[in-house]
VEXSERO-924900 format. One record per residue (C-alpha): residue in one letter; chain; x negated, y, z. Coordinates in Angstrom, 2 decimals, padded with zeros to 5 digits, always signed. Layout:
<nodes>
[node A A [X Y Z]] ...
</nodes>
This chain:
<nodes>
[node X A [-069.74 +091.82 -012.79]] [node X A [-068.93 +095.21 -014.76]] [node X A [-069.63 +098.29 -011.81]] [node X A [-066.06 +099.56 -013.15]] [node X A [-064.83 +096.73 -011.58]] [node X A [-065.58 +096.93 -008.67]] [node X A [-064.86 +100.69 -007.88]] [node X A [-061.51 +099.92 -009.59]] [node X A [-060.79 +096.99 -006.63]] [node X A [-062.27 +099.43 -003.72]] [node X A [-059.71 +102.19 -004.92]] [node X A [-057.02 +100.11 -005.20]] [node X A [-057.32 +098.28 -002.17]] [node X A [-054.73 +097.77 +000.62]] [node X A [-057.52 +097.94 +003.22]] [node X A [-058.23 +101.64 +002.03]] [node X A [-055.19 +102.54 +001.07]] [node X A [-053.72 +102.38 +004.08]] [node X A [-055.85 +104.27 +005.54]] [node X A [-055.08 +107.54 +004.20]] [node X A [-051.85 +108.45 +006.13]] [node X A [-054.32 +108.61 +009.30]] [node X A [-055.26 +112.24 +009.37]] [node X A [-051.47 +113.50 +009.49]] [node X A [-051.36 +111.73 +012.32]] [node X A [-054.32 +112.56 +014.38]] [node X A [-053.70 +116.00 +013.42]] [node X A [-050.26 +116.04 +015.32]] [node X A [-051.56 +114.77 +018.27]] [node X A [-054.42 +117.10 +018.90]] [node X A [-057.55 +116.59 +021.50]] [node X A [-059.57 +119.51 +021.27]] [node X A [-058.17 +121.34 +024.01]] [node X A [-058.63 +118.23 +026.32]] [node X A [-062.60 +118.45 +027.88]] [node X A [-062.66 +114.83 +029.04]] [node X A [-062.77 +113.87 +025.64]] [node X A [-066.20 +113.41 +024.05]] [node X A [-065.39 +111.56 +020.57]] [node X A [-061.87 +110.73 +019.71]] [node X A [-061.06 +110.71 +015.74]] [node X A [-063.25 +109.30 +013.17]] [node X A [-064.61 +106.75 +015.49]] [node X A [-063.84 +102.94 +016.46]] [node X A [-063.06 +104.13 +019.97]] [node X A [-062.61 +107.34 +021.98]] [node X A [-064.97 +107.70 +024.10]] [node X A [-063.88 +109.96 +027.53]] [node X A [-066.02 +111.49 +030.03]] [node X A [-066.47 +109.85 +033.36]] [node X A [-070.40 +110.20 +035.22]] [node X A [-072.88 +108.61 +033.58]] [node X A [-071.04 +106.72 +031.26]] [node X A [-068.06 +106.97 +028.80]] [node X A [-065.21 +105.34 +028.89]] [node X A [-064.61 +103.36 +025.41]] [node X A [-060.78 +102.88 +024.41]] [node X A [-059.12 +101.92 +021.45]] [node X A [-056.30 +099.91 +020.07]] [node X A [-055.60 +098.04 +017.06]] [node X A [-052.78 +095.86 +015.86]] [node X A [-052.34 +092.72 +013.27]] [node X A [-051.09 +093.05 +010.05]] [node X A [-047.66 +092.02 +009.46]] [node X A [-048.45 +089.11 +006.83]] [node X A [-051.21 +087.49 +008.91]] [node X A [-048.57 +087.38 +012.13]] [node X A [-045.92 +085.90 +009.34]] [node X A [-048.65 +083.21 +007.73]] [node X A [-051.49 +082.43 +010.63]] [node X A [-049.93 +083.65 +014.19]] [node X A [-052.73 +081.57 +015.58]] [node X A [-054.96 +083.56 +013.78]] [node X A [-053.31 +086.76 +014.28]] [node X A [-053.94 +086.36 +017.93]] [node X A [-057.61 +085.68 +017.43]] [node X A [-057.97 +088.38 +015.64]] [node X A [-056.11 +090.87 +017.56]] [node X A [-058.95 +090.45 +020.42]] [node X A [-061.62 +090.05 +018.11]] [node X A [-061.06 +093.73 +015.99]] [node X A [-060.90 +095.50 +019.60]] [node X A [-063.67 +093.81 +021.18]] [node X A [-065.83 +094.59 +017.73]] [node X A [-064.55 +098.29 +018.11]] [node X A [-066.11 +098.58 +021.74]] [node X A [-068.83 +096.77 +020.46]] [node X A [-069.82 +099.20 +016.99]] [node X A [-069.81 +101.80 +020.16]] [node X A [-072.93 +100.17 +021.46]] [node X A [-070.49 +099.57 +024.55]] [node X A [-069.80 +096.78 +026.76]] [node X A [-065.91 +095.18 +026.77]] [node X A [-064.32 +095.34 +030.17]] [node X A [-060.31 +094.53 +029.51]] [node X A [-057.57 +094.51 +027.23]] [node X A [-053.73 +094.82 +027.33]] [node X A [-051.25 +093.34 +025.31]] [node X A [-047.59 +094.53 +023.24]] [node X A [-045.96 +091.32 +022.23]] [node X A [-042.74 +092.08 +020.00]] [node X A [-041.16 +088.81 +019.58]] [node X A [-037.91 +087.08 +017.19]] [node X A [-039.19 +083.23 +017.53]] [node X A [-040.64 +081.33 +020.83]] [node X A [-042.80 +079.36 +018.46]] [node X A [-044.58 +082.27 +016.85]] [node X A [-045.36 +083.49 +020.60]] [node X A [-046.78 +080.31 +021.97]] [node X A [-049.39 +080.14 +018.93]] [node X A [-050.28 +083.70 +019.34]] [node X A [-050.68 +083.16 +023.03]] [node X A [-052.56 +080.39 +022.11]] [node X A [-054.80 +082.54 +019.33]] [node X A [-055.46 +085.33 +022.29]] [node X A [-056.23 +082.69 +024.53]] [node X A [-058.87 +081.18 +022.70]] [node X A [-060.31 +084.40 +021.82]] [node X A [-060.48 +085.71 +025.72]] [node X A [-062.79 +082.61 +026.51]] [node X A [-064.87 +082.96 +023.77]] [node X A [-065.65 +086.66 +024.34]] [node X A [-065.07 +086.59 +028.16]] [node X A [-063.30 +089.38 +028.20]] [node X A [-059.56 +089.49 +029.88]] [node X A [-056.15 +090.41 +029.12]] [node X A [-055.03 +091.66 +032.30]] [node X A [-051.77 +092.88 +031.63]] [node X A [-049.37 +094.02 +028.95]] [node X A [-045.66 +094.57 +027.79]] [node X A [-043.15 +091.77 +025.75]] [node X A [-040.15 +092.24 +024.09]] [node X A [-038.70 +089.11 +023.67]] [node X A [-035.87 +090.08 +021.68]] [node X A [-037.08 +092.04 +018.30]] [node X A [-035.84 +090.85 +014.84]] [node X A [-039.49 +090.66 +014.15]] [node X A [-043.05 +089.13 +015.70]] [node X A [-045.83 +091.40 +016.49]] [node X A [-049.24 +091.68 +018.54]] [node X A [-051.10 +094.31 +019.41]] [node X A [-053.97 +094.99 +022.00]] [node X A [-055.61 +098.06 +023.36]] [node X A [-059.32 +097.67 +025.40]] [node X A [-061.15 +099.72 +027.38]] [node X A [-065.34 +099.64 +027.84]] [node X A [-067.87 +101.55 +028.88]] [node X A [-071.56 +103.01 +027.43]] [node X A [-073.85 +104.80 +029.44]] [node X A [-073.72 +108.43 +027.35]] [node X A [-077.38 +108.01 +026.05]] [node X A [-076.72 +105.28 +024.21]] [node X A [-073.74 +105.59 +022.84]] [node X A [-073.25 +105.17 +018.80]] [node X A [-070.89 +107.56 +016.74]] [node X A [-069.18 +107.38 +013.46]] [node X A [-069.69 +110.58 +013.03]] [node X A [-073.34 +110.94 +013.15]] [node X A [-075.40 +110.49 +010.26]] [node X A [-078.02 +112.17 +008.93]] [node X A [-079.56 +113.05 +005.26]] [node X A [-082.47 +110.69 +004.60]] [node X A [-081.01 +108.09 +006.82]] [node X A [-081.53 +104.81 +005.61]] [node X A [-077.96 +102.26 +004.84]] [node X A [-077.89 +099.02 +006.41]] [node X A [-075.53 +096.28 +006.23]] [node X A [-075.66 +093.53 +008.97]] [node X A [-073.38 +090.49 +008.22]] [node X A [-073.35 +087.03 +009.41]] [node X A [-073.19 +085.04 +006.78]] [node X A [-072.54 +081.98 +008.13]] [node X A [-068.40 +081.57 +008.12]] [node X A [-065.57 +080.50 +005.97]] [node X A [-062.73 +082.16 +004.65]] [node X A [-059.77 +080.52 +006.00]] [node X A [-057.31 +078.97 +003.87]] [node X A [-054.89 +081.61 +002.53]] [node X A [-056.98 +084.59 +003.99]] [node X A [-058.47 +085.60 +000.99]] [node X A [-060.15 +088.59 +002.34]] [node X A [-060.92 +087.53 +005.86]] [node X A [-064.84 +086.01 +006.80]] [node X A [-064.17 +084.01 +009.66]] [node X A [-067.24 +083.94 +011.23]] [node X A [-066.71 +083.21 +015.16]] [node X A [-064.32 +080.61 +015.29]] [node X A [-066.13 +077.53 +014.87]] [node X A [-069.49 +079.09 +016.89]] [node X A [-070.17 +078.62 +020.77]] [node X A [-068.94 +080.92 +022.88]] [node X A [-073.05 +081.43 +023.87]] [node X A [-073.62 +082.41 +019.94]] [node X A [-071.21 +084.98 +019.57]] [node X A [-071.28 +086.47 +023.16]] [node X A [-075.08 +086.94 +021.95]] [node X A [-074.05 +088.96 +019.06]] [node X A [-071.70 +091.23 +020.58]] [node X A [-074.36 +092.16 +023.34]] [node X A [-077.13 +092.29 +020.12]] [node X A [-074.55 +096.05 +019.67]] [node X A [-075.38 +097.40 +023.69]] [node X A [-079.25 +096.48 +022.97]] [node X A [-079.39 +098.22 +019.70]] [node X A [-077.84 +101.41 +021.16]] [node X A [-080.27 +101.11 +024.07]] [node X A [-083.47 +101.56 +022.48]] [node X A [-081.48 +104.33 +020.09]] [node X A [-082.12 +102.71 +016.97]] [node X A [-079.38 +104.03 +015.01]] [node X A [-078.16 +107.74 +013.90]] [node X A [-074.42 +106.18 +013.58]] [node X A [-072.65 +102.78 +012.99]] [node X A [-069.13 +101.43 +012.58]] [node X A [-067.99 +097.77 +012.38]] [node X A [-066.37 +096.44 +008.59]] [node X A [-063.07 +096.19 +009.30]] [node X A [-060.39 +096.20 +006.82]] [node X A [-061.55 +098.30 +004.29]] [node X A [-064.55 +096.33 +003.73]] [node X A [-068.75 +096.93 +004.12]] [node X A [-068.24 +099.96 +001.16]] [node X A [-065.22 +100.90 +002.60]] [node X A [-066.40 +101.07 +005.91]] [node X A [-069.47 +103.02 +005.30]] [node X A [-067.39 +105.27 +003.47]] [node X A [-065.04 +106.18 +006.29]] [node X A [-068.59 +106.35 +008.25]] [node X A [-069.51 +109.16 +005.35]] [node X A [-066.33 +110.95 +005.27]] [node X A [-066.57 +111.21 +009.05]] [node X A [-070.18 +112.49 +009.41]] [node X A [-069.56 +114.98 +005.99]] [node X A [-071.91 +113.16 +003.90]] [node X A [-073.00 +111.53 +000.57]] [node X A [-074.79 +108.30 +000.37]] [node X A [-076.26 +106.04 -002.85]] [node X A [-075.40 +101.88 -002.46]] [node X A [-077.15 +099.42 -004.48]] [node X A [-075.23 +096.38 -004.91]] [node X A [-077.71 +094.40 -005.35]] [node X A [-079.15 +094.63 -001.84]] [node X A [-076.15 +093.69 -000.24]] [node X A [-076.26 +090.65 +001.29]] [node X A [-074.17 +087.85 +000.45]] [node X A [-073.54 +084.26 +001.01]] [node X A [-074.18 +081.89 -001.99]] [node X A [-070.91 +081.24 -004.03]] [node X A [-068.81 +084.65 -003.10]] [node X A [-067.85 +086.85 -005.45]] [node X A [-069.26 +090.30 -004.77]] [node X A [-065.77 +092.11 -005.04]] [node X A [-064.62 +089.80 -002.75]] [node X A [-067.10 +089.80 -000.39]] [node X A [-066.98 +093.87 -000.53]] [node X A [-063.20 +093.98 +000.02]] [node X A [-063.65 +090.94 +002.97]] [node X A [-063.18 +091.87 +006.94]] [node X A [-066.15 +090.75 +008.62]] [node X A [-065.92 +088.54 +012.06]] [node X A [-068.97 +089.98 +012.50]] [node X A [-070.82 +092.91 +010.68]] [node X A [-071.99 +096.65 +011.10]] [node X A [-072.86 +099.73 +008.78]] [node X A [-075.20 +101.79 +010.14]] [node X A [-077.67 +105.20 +009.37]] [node X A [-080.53 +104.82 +010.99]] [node X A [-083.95 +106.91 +010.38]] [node X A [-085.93 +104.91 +007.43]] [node X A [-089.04 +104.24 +010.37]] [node X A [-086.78 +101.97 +012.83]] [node X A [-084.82 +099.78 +009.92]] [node X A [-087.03 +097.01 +010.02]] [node X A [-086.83 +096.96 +014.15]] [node X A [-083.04 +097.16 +013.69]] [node X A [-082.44 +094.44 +011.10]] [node X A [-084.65 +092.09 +013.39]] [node X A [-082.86 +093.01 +016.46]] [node X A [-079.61 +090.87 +014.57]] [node X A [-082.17 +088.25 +012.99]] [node X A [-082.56 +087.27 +016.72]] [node X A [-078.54 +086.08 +016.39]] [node X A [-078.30 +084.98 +013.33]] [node X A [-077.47 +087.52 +011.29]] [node X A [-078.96 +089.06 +008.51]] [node X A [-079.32 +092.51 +007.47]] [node X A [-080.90 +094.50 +004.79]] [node X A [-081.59 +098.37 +003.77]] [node X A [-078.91 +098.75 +000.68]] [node X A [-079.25 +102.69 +000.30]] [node X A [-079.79 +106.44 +001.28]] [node X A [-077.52 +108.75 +003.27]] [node X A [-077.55 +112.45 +001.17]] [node X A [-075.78 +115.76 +001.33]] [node X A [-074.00 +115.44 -001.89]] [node X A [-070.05 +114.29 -000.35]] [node X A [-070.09 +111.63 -002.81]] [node X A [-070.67 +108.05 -002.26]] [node X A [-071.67 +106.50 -005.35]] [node X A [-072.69 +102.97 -005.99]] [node X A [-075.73 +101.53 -008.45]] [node X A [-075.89 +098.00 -010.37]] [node X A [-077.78 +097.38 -012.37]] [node X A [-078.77 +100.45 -014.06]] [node X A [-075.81 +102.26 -013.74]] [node X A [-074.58 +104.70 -011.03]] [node X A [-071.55 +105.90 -010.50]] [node X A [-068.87 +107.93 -007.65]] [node X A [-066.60 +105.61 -005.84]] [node X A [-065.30 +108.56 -003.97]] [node X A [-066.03 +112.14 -004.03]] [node X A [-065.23 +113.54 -000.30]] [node X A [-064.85 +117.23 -001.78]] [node X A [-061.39 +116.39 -003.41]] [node X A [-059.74 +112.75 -002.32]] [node X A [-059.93 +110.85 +000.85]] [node X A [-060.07 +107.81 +002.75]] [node X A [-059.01 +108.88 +006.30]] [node X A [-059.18 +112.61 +005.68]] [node X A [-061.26 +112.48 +009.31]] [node X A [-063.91 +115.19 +008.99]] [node X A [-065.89 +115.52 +012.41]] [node X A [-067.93 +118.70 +012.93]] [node X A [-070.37 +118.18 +016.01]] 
</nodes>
């Protein structure tokens, strides 16, 4: 594996691609002036002001291609990615709602049947929603709500120089057939196991072990720590060769792959072995793969050689800079 490689397939990937329209349109629909709101861009979930606690809400929706190839799937997935957002919060899920846009009647019954699969494993409800049964096109999206008590809750935007990295994966899954880029880890567990994991998030952000964390989402465990960078206006140093990774992948894949379940977080260098046995207690395994700096770059190591992946001072992934 040549390091040129893989910062060529990180660039060039849809997963962070995508991603960089997402400041124009956060910065039309501004939330300073609003005081309820605590945490809003840059992170998996806004979190709003109510007592004690926050209120956690986010929304995401499934990719075109996976509704057109996997609608089962796509329906999984569309509870899993919010119930992971609540969860990189250090929150607890409470409820979801649902958009169904809808051309076919067969599409909608395996995406109902997806969601519905998804909401017992979890145990967390749909409890309303909106359908348009008659698009020229099948869609699903879900938004969730949760909540966090304020001392414990875990930002994206966060991090501090001298933090350690750590990546947290479980690495027991499967790539589904045709999902190239997808580690499908929670499918084929008991709802027990992965209910586990989830509330392995609340107990991490209880006893404050981390300085900031987001899930891996589309844009991969680089990718994702790199949003986590751009948001907190810092550098970090990645050596691939500490990432872990299941025997057989191919590192570029498994970099560019969406993780069922698996977290990037900063955390001060004294509580990373406490952390990375918190999700050894579920199964997961997790390992200190770099250094958070001051420098705006994030640059990855193999063997030897270092070099930037992206330098925050001119190009972006989000273009989400949070000042706190």
């Amino acid at each position: 594996m040549e390091l040129d490689v893989v910062i060529e397939s990180i660039k060039a990937f849809p997963g962070i691609t995508r991603k960089n329209a997402i400041h124009e349109i956060v910065n039309q629909l501004p939330v300073d002036s609003f005081k309820q709101v605590f945490a809003s861009k840059g992170e998996d979930a806004a979190a709003i002001e109510h007592g004690d606690e926050f209120i956690l809400f986010a929304t995401d929706g499934i990719m075109e291609s996976l509704v057109a190839s996997n609608p089962y799937l796509a329906g999984y997935f569309a509870v899993l990615v919010n119930i992971s957002d609540i969860a990189a919060m250090g929150g607890k899920p409470m409820a979801m709602v649902d958009v169904m846009s809808l051309s076919k009647s067969k599409v909608c019954n395996q995406i109902l049947r997806g969601m519905g699969d998804a909401v017992e494993k979890f145990n967390v409800p749909i409890v309303g929603g909106h359908t348009h049964p008659d698009c020229k096109y099948n869609a699903i999206d879900i938004s969730i709500i949760g909540t966090v008590p304020k001392s414990d809750i875990i930002l994206s935007s966060t991090a501090n120089v001298g933090d350690d990295i750590v990546f947290v994966f479980d690495l027991d899954g499967t790539y589904p057939e045709g999902l190239k880029f997808a580690w499908d880890t929670t499918t084929k567990k008991s709802a027990e196991a992965v209910q586990a994991q989830i509330a392995m998030m609340a107990e991490v952000a209880k006893r404050n072990l981390v300085h900031s964390g987001k899930d891996m989402s589309n844009p991969g465990c680089i990718g994702t720590l790199g949003m986590m960078l751009e948001s907190s206006i810092k550098g970090g140093v990645v050596d691939l060769e500490r990432i872990p990774i299941p025997d057989g992948i191919d590192m570029v894949q498994w970099a560019l792959s969406y993780q069922g379940y698996g977290f990037v977080f900063a955390c001060d260098p004294r509580n990373s072995k406490e952390l990375i046995g918190c999700f050894e207690e579920v199964g997961c395994k997790g390992a200190v793969v770099g250094t958070i700096d001051d420098s705006l770059e994030l640059k990855l190591k193999y063997r030897g050689a270092s070099k930037v992946l992206f330098d925050f001072k001119n190009e972006i992934i989000t273009g989400c800079f949070v000042k706190r």
